[in-house]
C-alpha positions in Angstrom: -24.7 -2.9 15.3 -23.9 0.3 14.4 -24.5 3.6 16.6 -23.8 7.8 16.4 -21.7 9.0 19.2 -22.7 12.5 19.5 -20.1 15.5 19.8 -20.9 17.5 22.6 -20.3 21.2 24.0 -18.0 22.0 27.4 -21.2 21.3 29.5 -21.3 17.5 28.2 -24.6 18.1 26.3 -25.1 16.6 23.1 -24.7 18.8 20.1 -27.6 17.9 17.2 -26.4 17.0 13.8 -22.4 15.8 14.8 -20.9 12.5 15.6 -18.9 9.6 15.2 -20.5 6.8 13.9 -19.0 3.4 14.8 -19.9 -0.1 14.1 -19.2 -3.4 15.6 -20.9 -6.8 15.6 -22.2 -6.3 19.5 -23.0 -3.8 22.4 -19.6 -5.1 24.1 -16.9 -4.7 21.2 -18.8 -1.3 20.7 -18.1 -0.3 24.4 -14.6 -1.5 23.0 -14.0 0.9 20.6 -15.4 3.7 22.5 -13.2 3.2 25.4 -9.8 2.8 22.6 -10.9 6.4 21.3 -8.3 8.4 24.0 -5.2 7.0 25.8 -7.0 8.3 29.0 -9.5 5.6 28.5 -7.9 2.9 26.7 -6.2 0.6 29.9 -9.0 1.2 31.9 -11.5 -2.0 32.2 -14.7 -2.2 29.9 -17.1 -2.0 33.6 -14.5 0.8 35.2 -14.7 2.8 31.9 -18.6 2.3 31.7 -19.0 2.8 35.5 -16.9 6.5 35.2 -18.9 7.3 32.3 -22.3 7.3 33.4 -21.1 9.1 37.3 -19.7 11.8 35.3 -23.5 12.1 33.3 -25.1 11.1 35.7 -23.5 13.3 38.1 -23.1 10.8 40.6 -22.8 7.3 41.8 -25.2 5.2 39.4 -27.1 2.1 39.6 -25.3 -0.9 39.2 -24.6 -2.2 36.1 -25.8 -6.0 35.6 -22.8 -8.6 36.5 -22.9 -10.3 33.4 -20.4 -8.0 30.5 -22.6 -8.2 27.8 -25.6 -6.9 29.7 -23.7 -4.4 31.4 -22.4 -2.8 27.8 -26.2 -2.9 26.5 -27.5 -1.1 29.7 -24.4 0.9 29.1 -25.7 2.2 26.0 -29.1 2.3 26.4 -28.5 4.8 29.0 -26.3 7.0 26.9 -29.1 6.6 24.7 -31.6 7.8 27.2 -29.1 11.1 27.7 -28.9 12.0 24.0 -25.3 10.6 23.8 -25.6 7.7 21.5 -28.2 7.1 18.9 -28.8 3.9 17.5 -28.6 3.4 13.9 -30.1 0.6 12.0 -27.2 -0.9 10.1 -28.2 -0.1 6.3 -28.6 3.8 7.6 -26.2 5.7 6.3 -23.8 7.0 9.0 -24.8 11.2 8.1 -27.6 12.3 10.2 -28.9 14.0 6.8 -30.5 13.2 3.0 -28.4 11.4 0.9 -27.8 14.4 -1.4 -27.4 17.0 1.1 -23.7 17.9 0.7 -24.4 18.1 -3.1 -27.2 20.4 -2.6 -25.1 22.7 -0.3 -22.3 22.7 -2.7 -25.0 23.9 -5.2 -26.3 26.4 -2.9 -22.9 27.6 -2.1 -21.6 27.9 -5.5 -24.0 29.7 -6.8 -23.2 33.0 -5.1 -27.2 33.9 -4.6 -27.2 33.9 -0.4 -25.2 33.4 2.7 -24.8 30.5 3.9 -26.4 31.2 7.3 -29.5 32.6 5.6 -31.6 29.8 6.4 -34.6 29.9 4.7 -32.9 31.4 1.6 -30.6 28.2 1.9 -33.9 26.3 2.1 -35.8 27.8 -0.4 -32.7 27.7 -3.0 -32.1 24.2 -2.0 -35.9 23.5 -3.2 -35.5 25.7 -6.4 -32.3 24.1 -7.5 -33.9 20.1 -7.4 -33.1 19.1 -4.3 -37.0 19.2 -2.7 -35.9 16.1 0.0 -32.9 18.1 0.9 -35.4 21.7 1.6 -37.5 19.1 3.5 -35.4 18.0 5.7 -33.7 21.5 6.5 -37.2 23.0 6.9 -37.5 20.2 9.9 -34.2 20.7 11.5 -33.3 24.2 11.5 -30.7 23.5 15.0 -28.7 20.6 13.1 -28.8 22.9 9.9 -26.9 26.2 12.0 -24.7 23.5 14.0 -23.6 21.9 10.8 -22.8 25.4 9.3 -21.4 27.0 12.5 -19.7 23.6 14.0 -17.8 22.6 10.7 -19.4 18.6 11.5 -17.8 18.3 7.6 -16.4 20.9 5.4 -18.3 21.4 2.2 -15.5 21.5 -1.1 -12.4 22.3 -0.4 -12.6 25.4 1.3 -16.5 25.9 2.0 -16.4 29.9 2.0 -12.9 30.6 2.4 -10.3 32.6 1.4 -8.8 31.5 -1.9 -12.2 30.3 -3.3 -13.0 30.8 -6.8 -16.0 30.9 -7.1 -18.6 33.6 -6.1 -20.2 33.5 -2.9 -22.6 36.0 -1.0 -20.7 34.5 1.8 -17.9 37.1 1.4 
């Protein structure tokens, strides 16, 4: 099983296009790991740490969670789910919530020099012109993941994706 916990903003709603992805052979050993992520969490019990979870995005008590442990961590998640929190991935998916070739294609973009990054539908149209089509697709569709990606940093593109101290030309600067 493998699922996307999302990043989210101060307010506790979920930011499109970031995450963690984390995988684990059941709902319960995923609750798990998402509980081990901070020491805050970490000692508390899988149903306490669930419990607290969903009063805090739920802003207040809950309905019960089923008795049984792995029930509970699968109504656990499915309710995350229902919030935007989690997202399910099937397990062949590939953990970025973009095309395969969409870092390469940025890259492209970037190194080129011919736009700013946060022009974006120069980006898209470049993207298209330069061979990626699946890429200029898919940022046609998702203009809000595109500007988080770019403004939130969810992965730095090179080594220093605009920067100072990068060699090569960029409208960017």
């Amino acid at each position: 099983m493998k699922i996307l916990i999302r990043s989210t903003t101060l307010d506790g709603e979920p930011i499109p296009g970031s995450g963690e992805t984390i995988q684990a052979n059941d709902c319960l050993e995923v609750v798990e790991l998402m509980r081990g992520q901070t020491p805050f969490t970490a000692s508390r019990a899988p149903r306490d740490y669930m419990t607290e979870v969903l009063s805090g995005i739920q802003g207040g008590p809950t309905q019960p969670l089923p008795e049984d442990a792995t029930a509970a961590a699968a109504e656990f998640l499915t309710r995350l789910a229902r919030h935007g929190l989690i997202e399910f991935l099937p397990d062949d998916k590939a953990s970025d919530p973009w095309p395969d070739r969409f870092l390469e294609a940025l890259e492209t973009v970037r190194l080129s020099g011919r736009t700013n990054m946060l022009d974006h539908p120069e980006v898209t149209r470049l993207t298209a012109e330069m061979g990626y089509p699946e890429v200029a697709e898919w940022l046609a569709d998702h203009r809000r993941e595109y500007a988080a990606f770019v403004l939130e940093g969810t992965r730095l593109l090179g080594k220093n994706f605009g920067g100072k101290g990068d060699p090569a030309p960029c409208a960017d600067k």
